[in-house]
Phi, psi and omega in degrees: 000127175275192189288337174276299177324296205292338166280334185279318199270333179274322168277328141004277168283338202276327166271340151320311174300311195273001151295268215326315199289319156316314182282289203335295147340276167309355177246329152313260174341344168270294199309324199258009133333290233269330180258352148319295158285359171269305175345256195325325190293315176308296152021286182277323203270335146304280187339286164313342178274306186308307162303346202264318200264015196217296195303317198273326187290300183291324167302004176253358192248117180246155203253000000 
């Protein structure tokens, strides 16, 4: 194998390599969405309990 073959086969794997790693990325980066969003989606549904649970408290308080 010459020397131009064997720089063709190393840029090659070398762009093979920097795909794999982009999806790796891109897949990493999703996972920490989806747990972002379950974090804010938790978040919100404490929220919603805590006003749910203040609202029922204060409906028993007359004024």
């Amino acid at each position: 194998m010459g020397p131009l073959a064997m720089l063709g086969q190393a840029g090659s794997m070398a762009a093979g390599d920097a795909a794999a790693g982009m999806a790796a990325a891109e897949d990493a980066r999703r996972k920490l969405a989806d747990v972002q969003n379950g974090i804010a989606k938790s978040q919100r549904e404490e929220t919603n309990q805590l006003i749910s649970g203040l609202l029922a408290t204060a409906g028993g308080v007359r004024y």
